[in-house]
C-alpha positions as CSV (number, residue, x, y, z in Angstrom):
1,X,-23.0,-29.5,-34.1
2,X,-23.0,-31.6,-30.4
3,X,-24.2,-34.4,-30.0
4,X,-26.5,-33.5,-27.7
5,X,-28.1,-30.7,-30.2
6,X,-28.8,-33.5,-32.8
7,X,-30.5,-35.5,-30.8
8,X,-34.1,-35.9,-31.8
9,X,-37.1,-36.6,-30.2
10,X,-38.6,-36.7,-33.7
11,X,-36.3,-39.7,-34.3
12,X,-37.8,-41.4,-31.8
13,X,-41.6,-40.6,-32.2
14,X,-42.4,-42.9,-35.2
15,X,-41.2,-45.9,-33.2
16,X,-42.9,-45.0,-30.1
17,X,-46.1,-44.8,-31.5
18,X,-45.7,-47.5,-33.3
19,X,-45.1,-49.3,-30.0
20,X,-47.7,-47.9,-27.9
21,X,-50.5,-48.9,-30.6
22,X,-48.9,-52.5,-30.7
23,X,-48.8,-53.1,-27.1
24,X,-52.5,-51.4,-26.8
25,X,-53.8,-54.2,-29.5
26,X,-51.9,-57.1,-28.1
27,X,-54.2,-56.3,-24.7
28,X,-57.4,-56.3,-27.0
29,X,-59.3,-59.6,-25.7
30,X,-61.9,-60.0,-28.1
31,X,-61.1,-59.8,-31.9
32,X,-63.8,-59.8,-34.9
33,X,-62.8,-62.3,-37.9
34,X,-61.4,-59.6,-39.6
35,X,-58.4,-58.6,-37.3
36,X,-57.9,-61.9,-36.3
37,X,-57.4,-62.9,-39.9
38,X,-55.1,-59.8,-40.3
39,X,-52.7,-60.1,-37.5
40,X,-52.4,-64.3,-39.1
41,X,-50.8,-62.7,-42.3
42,X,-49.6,-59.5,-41.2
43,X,-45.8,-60.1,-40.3
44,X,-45.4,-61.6,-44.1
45,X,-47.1,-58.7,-45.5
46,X,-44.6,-56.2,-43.6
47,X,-41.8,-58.5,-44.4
48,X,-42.9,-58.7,-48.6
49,X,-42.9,-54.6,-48.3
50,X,-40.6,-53.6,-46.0
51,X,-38.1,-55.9,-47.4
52,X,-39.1,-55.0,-50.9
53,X,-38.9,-51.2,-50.1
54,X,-35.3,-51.9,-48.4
55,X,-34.1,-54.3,-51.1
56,X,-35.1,-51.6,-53.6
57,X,-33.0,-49.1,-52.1
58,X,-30.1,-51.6,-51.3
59,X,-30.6,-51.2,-47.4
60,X,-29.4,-54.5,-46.6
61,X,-28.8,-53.6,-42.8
62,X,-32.5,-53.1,-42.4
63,X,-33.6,-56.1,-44.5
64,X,-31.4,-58.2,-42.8
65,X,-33.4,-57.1,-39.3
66,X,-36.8,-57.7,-40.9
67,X,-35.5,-61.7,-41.9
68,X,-34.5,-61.6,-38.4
69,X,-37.4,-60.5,-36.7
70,X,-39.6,-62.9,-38.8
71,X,-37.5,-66.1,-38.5
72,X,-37.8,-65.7,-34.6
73,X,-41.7,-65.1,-35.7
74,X,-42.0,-68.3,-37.9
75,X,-40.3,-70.1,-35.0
76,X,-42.3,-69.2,-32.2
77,X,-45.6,-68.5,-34.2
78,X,-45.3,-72.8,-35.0
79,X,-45.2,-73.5,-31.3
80,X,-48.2,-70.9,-30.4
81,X,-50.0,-72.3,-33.2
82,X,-49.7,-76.0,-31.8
83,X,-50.5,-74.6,-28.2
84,X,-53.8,-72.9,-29.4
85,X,-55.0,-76.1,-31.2
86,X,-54.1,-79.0,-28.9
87,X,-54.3,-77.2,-25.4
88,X,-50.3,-78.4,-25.1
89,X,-46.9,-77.0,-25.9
90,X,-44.7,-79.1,-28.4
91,X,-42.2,-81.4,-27.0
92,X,-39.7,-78.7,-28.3
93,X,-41.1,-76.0,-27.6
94,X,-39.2,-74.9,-24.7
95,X,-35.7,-75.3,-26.2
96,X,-37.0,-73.3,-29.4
97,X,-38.2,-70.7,-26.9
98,X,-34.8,-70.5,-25.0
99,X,-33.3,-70.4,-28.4
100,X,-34.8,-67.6,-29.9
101,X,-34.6,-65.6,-26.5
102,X,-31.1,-66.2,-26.3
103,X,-30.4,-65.8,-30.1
104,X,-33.2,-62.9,-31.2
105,X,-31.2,-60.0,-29.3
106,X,-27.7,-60.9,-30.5
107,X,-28.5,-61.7,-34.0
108,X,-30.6,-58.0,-33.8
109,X,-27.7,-56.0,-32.6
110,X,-25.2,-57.3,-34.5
111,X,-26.8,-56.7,-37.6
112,X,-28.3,-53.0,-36.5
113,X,-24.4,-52.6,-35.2
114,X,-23.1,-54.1,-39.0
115,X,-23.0,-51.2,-41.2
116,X,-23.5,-51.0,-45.0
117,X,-20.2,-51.9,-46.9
118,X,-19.1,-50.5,-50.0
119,X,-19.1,-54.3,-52.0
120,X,-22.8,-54.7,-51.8
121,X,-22.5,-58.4,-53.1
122,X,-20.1,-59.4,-50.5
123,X,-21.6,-57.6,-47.6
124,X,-24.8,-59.4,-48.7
125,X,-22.9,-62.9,-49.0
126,X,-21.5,-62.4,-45.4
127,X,-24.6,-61.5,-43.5
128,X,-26.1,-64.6,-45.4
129,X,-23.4,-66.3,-44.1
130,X,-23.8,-65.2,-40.6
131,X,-27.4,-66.0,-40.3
132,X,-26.6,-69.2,-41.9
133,X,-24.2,-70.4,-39.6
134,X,-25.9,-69.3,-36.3
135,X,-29.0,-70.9,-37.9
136,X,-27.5,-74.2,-38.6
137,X,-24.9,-74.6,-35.0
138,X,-28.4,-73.8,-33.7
139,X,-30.3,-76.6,-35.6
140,X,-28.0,-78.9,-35.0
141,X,-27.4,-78.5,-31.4
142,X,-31.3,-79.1,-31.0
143,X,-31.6,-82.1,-33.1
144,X,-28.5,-84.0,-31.9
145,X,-28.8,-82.7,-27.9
146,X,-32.2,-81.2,-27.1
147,X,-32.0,-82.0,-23.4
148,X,-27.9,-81.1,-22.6
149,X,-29.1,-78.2,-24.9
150,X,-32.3,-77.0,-23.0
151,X,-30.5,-77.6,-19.2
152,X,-27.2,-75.5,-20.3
153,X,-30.2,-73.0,-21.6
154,X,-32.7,-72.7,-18.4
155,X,-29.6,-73.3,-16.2
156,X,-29.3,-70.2,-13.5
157,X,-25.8,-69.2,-13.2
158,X,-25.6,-66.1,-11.5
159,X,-28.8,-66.7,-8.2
160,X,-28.1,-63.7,-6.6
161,X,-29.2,-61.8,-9.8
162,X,-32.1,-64.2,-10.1
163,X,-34.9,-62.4,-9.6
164,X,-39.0,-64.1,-9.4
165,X,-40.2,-61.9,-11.7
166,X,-37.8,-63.3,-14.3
167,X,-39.7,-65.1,-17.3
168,X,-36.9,-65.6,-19.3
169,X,-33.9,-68.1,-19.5
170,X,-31.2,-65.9,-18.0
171,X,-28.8,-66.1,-20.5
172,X,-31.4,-63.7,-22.3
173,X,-31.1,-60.7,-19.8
174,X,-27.5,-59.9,-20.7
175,X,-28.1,-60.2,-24.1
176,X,-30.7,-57.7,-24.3
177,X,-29.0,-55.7,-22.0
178,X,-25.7,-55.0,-24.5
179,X,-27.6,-54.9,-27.2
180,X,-29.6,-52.2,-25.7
181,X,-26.5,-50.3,-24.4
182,X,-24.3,-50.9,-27.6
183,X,-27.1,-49.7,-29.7
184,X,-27.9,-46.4,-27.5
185,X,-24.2,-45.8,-27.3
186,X,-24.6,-46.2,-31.4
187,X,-27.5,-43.3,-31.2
188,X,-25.5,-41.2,-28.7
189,X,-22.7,-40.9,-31.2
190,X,-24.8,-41.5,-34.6
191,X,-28.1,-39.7,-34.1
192,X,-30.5,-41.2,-37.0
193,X,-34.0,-41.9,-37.2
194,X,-33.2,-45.8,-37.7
195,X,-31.2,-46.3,-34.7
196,X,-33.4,-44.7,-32.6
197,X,-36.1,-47.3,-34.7
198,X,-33.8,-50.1,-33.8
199,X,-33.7,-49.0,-29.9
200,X,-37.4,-49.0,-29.5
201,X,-37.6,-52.6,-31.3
202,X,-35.0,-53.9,-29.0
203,X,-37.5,-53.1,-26.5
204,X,-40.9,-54.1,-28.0
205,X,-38.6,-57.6,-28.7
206,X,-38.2,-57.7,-24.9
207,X,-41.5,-57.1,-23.6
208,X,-43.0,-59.4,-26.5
209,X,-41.1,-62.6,-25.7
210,X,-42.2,-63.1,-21.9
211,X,-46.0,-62.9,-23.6
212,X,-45.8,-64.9,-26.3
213,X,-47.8,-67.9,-24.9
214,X,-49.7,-65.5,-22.6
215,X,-51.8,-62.5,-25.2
216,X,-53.1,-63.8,-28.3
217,X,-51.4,-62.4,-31.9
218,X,-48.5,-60.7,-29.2
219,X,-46.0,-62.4,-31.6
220,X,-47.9,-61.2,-34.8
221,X,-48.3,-57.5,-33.4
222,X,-45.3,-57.2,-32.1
223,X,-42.9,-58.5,-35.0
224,X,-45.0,-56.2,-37.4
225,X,-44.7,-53.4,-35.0
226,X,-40.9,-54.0,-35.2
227,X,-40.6,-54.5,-38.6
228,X,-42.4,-51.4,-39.4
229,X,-40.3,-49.4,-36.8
230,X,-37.3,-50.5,-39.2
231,X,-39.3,-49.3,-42.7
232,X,-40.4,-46.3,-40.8
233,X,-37.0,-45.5,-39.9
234,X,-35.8,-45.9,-43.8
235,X,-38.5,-43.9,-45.0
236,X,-37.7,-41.2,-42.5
237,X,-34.3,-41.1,-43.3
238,X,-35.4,-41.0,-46.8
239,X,-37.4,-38.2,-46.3
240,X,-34.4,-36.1,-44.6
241,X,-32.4,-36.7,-47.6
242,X,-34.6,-35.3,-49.8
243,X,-36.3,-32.5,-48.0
244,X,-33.3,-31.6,-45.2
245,X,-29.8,-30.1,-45.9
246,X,-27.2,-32.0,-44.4
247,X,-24.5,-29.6,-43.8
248,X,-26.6,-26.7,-42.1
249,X,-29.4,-29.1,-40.9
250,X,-32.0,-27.0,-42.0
251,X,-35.0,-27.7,-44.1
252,X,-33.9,-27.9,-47.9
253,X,-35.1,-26.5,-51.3
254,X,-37.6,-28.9,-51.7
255,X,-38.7,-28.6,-48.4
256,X,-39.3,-24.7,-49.3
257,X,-41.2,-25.6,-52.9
258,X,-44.1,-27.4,-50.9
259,X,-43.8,-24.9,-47.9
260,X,-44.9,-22.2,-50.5
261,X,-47.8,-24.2,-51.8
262,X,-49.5,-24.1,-48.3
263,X,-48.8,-20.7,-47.9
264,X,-52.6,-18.4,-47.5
265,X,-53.2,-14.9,-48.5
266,X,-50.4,-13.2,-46.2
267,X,-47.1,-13.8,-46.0
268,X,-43.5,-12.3,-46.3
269,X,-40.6,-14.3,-47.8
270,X,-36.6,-13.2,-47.6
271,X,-34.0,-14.2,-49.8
272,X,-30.6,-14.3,-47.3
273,X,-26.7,-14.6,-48.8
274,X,-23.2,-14.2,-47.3
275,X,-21.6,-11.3,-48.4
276,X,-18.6,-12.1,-50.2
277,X,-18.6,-15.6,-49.7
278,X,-16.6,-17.0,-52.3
279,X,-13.9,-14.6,-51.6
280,X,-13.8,-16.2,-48.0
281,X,-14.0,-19.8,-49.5
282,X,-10.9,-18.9,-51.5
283,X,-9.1,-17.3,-48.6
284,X,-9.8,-19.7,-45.5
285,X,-10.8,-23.0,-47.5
286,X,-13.7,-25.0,-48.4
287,X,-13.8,-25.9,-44.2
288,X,-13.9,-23.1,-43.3
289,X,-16.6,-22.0,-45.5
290,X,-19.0,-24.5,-44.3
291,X,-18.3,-23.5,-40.8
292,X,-19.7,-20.3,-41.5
293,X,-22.8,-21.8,-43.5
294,X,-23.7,-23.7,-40.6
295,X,-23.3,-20.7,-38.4
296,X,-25.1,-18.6,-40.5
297,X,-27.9,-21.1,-40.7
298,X,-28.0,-21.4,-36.9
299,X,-28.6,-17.7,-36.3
300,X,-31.6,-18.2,-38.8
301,X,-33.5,-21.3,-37.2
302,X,-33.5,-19.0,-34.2
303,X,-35.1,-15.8,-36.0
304,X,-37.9,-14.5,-34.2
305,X,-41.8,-13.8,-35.7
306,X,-42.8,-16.5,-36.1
307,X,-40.7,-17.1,-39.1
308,X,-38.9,-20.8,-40.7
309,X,-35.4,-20.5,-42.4
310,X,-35.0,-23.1,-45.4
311,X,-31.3,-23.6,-47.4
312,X,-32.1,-22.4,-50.5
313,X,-28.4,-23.3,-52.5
314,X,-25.1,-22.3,-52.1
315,X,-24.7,-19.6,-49.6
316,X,-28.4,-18.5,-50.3
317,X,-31.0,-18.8,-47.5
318,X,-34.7,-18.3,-47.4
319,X,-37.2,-17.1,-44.5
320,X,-40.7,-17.7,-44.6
321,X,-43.1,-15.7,-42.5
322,X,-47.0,-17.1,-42.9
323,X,-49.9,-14.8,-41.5
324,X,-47.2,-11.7,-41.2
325,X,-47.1,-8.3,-42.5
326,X,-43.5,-6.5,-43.6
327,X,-43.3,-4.0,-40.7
328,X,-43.7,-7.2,-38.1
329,X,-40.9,-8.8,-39.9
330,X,-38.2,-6.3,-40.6
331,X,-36.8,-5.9,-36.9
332,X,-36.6,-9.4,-36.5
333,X,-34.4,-9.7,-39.9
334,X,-32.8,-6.7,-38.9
335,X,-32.1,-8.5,-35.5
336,X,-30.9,-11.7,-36.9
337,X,-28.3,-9.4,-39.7
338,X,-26.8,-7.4,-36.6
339,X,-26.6,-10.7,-34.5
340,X,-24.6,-12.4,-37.5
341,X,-22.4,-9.5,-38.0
342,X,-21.6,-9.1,-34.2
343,X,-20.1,-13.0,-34.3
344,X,-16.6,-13.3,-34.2
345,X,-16.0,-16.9,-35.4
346,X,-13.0,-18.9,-34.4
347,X,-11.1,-20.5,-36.9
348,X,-10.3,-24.4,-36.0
349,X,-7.1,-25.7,-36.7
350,X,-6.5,-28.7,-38.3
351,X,-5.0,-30.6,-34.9
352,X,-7.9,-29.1,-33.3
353,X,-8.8,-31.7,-30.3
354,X,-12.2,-34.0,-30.4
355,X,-13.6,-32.9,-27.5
356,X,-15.3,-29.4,-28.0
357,X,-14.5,-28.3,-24.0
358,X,-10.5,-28.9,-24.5
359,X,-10.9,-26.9,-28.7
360,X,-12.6,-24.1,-26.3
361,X,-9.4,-24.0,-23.7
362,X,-6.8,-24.1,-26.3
363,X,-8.3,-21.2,-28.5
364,X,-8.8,-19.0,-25.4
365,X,-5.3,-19.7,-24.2
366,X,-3.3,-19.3,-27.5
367,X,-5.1,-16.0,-29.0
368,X,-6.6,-18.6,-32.0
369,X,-7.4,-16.0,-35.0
370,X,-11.1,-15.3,-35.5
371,X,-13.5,-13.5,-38.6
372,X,-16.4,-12.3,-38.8
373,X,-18.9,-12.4,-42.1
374,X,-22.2,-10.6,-42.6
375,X,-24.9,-11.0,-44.7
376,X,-27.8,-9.1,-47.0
377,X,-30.9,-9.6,-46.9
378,X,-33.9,-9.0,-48.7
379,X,-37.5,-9.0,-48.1
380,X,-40.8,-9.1,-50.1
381,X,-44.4,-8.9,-48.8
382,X,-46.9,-10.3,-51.0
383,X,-49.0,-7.5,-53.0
384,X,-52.3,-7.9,-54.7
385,X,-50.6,-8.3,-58.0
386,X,-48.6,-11.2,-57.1
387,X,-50.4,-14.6,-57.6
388,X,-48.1,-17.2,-56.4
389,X,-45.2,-17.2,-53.8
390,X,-42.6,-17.5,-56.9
391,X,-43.2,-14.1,-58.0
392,X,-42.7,-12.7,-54.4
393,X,-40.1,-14.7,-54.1
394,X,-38.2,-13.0,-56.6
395,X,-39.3,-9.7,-55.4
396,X,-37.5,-10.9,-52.1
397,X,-34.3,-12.0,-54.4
398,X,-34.4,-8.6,-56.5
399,X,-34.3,-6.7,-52.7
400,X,-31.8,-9.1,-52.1
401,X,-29.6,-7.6,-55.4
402,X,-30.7,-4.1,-54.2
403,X,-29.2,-4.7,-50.8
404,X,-26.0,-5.9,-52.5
405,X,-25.6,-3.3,-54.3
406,X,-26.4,-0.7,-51.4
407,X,-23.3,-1.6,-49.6
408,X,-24.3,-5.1,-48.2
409,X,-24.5,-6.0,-44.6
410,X,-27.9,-4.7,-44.9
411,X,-32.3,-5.5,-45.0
412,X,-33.9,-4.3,-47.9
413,X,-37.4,-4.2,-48.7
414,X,-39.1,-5.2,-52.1
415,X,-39.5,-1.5,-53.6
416,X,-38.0,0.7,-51.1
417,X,-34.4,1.7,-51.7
418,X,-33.4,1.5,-48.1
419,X,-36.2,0.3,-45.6
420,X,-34.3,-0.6,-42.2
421,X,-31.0,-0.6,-43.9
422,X,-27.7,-0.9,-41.2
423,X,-24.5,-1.1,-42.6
424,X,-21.4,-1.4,-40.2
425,X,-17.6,-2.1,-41.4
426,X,-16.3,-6.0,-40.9
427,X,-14.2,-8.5,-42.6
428,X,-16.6,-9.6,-44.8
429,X,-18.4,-6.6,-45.9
């Protein structure tokens, strides 16, 4: 699969809403006692169950950018405090705010860039560690030198990239500017729902800071926003796990069982399996094999009708067709079968190269061997008799036995003996 095929836009959505409905509140002017008293307590509560939820499931990558996210909070969320009551800014406030500008990107990226080691412990001990030290050179620096420390902060270093619209110390710029590109570049080559999660916070961080002392509850909103971009990428990982196969990329057996609950009063199901598909393991390897399950299941995501192709097990597949009859459904099977038998696929050598443009040149140039596989297929429509998608289900598999046994490389019908049937000779059948 390219890179460019598993990027998501679903990856990104969560965050993005998430986003939009924090940077609508933060413009909210006038606040009831209610929301005001929520967005006061709000970052703890997301930091008590999104780091619960995280520690639970030993995600210590994303827990660590919740404690973060919140420390820069606590830090900042003092100051504002102190502004809102006495009218004035602390005498520190302004190195605290340089600090956490300069310090809030670069202690995000590296921990969205630090990925989970095996050792839990240790890996735990050493982003302790890390946070620890930056937190305590920091502390030091500000308690020993606040003033050397705030000019070598708010000095301007590079004036022809000043620019007047430029709230921030400049230091920060850069920083938020690699952590942004180092953590796209991570997306671009690792397409997951959290670092798409930790891209968006990078930029609700960005927009947040310059307001701080500007919007009321911007701080609260926004860390919570961020923090629940970070939960909202676990959980959607989580749910991919569980309800999405990971070597074909479709939806997964689980993902079928609740499909068929929802299912109304009309609706065809077909059972799909590779003809002769452990005989083709044994012969061209386990890599081989999964090469052709992923090819198989890309010729299904693409079947026509109106129908959804699932990864039931194995080299087993599933189609669901809601609100169709059988005859709307059996040319489009019967289109997907010839399409798969038509494929010639090439088989990849083990020095094959990365990129897929150079793999392409060297197969067409040295003849590189190629098979083909095709698969049986068969289909159920659900009858009066039939209460619950189970039962036509295994109508669909029992077609699917009948098809076997007819020859393979073939649709079958539930009851019908050879209802659209096409055999033709390959490797596989």
């Amino acid at each position: 699969m390219s890179r460019v095929s598993a990027v998501r836009f679903s990856h990104f959505l969560p965050s993005l809403l998430l986003l939009l409905a924090g940077l609508s509140a933060a413009y909210v002017k006038d606040l009831n006692v209610f929301f005001t008293s929520l967005f006061n307590v709000l970052p703890t509560l997301v930091l008590l169950l999104g780091g619960s939820y995280c520690a639970v499931y030993r995600r210590q990558r994303e827990l660590f950018l919740m404690i973060t996210v919140y420390v820069a909070y606590f830090l900042l969320d003092t100051q504002t405090d102190y502004y809102r009551d006495n009218g004035r800014v602390r005498e520190d406030a302004a190195v605290v705010f340089h600090l956490c500008c300069l310090l809030l990107p670069l202690l995000f990226s590296i921990y969205a860039l630090w990925q989970e080691k095996t050792h839990l412990f240790r890996d735990f001990v050493a982003r302790c560690a890390v946070l620890l030290a930056v937190g305590s050179v920091a502390l030091a620096l500000e308690q020993s030198y606040p003033q050397a420390l705030l000019n070598w902060l708010a000095e301007i270093r590079w004036p022809a990239l000043h620019g007047s619209w430029m709230s921030l110390i400049q230091l920060s710029y850069p920083m938020f500017l690699i952590g942004f590109v180092t953590l796209a570049a991570q997306y671009w080559y690792q397409p997951r729902p959290l670092h798409a999660a930790q891209l968006v916070g990078v930029m609700g961080l960005f927009w947040m800071l310059p307001q701080t002392f500007i919007l009321p509850f911007t701080l609260n909103i926004m860390c919570s926003q961020v923090m629940l971009m970070i939960a909202a990428g676990v959980a959607h990982e989580a749910y991919q796990m569980a309800f999405r196969d990971e070597l074909t990329g479709l939806p997964g057996r689980r993902a079928l069982n609740e499909r068929m609950q929802r299912l109304g009063r009309n609706y065809v199901l077909a059972m799909t399996d590779v003809d002769h598909f452990k005989r083709f393991n044994d012969t061209h390897g386990h890599d081989v094999g999964d090469q052709v399950l992923r090819l198989v299941a890309s010729k299904l995501s693409k079947v026509n009708g109106g129908g959804r192709a699932y990864r039931y097990g194995g080299e087993e597949f599933a189609v669901v067709f809601a609100g169709k009859t059988l005859d709307e459904c059996m040319p489009h099977l019967e289109e997907i079968r010839e399409i798969v038998a038509n494929y010639d696929i090439k088989l990849r050598n083990s020095d094959r190269p990365q990129d897929d443009q150079q793999g392409r040149q060297r197969r067409a140039g040295s003849g590189a061997s190629s098979v083909s596989v095709t698969v049986s297929i068969g289909v159920a429509e659900r009858q009066m008799e039939q209460r619950t998608p189970e039962e036509v289900l295994k109508s669909a598999d029992q077609a699917l036995y009948a098809a076997k046994g007819a020859g393979r490389n073939c649709v079958i019908a539930a009851g019908q003996n050879r209802r659209g049937a096409v055999r033709t000779q390959s490797a596989a059948g």
